[in-house]
Each structure stands twice: as structure tokens, then as C-alpha cells.
N, C-alpha and C positions, 0 to 999 in steps of 0.2 A: 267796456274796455276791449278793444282787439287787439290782438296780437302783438302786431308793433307795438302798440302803445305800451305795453306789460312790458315787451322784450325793453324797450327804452329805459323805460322804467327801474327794471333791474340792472339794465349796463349802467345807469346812473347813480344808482344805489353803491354796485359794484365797485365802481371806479372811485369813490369819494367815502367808503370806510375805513375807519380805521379801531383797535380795539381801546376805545380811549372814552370819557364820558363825551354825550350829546352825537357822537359818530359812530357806534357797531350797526353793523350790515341792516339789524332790522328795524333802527329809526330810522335810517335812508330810505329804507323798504318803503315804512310807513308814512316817510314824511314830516316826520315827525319836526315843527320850530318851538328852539327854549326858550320862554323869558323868564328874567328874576327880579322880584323886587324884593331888594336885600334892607329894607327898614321894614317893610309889612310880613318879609321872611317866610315868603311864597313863591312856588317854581310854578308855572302854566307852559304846559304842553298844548299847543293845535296842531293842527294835522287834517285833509279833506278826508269823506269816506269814498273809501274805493272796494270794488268789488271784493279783493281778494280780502274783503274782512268780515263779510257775508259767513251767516252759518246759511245751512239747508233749507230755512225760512224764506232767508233772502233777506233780514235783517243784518243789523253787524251783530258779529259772535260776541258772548259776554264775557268771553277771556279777552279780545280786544280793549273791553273797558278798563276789565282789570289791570292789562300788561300797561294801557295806557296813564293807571293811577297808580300803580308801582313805581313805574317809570321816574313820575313828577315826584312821586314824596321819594325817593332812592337820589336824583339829583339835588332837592333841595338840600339832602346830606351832604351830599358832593360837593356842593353852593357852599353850606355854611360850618362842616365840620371839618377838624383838624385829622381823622382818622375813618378808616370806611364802615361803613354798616350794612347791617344785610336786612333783609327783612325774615321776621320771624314768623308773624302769621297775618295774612288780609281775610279779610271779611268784607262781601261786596253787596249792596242791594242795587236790584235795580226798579227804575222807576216807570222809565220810558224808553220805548224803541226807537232805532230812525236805519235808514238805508240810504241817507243823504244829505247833504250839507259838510260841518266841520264837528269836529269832537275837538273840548274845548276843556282840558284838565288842567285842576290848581288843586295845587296843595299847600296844607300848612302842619303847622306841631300844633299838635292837642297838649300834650305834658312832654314838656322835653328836660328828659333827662341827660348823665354825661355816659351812663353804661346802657341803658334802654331808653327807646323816645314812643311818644307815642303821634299816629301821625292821621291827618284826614285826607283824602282828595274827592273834591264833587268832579265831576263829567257833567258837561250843558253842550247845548246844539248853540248856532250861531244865533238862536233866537231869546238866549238865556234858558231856557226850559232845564230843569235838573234831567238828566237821565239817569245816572246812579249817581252813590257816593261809597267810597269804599276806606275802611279803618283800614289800619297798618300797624303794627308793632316791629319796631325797628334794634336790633343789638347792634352796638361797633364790637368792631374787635379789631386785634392789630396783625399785623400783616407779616 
């Protein structure tokens, strides 16, 4: 990526956030598109990989994977609950590297409850391949 293209990038980000779901600064950033299917009551996040998600390796960082399955199982609250939730603890494995293509996160509830939920999201490349999956424990509370 050069220059422009990053700068672009960011005025595009910049000009089209707002603090609201599916729109703060750093799904613009990352590109992040939502879908939901609201009877199988699963949120998928994709998004290309781009440089600035690189660790030192030169792979994508494994906190990308994470923010990226947070992300999905956090909206699929936002999707389907009456009240917000936070997350309380993720645990991530990973499986597989990539530096290229798309990251492709879905999530769903493992045990959903009305005061804690419990929640999954895998991460796959545009080839299907798993690259991680990452638990979640989810609390609402009210606002």
C-alpha cells in the first residue's frame, strides 16, 4: 500500500464514521461489511487484509483476529437483543496464518442466556480454511 492509497483510505474512513454500531472509525478503517441472518442468528463480518494489520512477521496481528470476532459476536447482540452487552472474557485460538486475501468472521450463541450469553466466532480465508475461532462471554447490562 502507498501512501495515497492509506491517506485515501483514512479520509474515507474519516468522513463516513459515526459513533453508532456497524460505523466507528475503526470498521471504516478496516473495512469491515455486516451481514445477518436473523433465523440461523449469526452476524459475518468480511473485510480484505491490508497491510496495516500486519504484525512484525508480516502476517495479520492476532489481535485483528480477535477485534474481528468480537466485533461479530458484539453485533450479533446489537442484531438480536433488546439491551447492550459487553464482553466479559474471549479466548482465542489460532489455527492458521494468511497475509492475504479476505477474513471472513461468523458468529453465533453457544448458550444464550437473558443476563450472560455464551458466544463463538470462527475466522476462514476466502478459501474456507479455519484460521482461528474465538469463545466469548457476553453480560448485558442496562444503560
Amino acid at each position: 500500500m502507498n501512501k495515497q492509497e492509506f491517506m485515501a483510505q483514512m479520509e474515507q474512513a474519516y468522513d463516513t464514521y459515526a459513533i453508532k454500531p456497524e460505523s466507528i472509525f475503526m470498521f471504516k478503517q478496516l473495512q469491515f461489511e455486516f451481514d445477518y441472518d436473523d433465523e440461523a442468528r449469526t452476524c459475518t463480518i468480511t473485510c480484505p487484509v491490508t497491510e496495516i494489520m500486519y504484525n512484525p512477521s508480516g502476517i495479520v496481528h492476532g489481535g485483528i483476529f480477535t477485534f474481528l470476532a468480537d466485533t461479530a459476536m458484539g453485533h450479533l447482540n446489537f442484531r438480536l437483543k433488546e439491551a447492550p452487552y459487553v464482553s466479559l472474557e474471549l479466548k482465542t485460538s489460532f489455527f492458521k496464518a494468511t497475509k492475504s486475501g479476505k477474513l471472513i468472521a461468523t458468529a453465533r450463541y453457544k448458550k444464550e442466556g437473558y443476563k450472560i450469553s455464551f458466544m463463538e466466532a470462527d475466522v476462514r480465508n476466502e478459501e474456507g480454511e479455519l484460521l482461528c475461532t474465538t469463545t466469548g462471554t457476553f453480560y448485558r447490562y442496562d444503560k
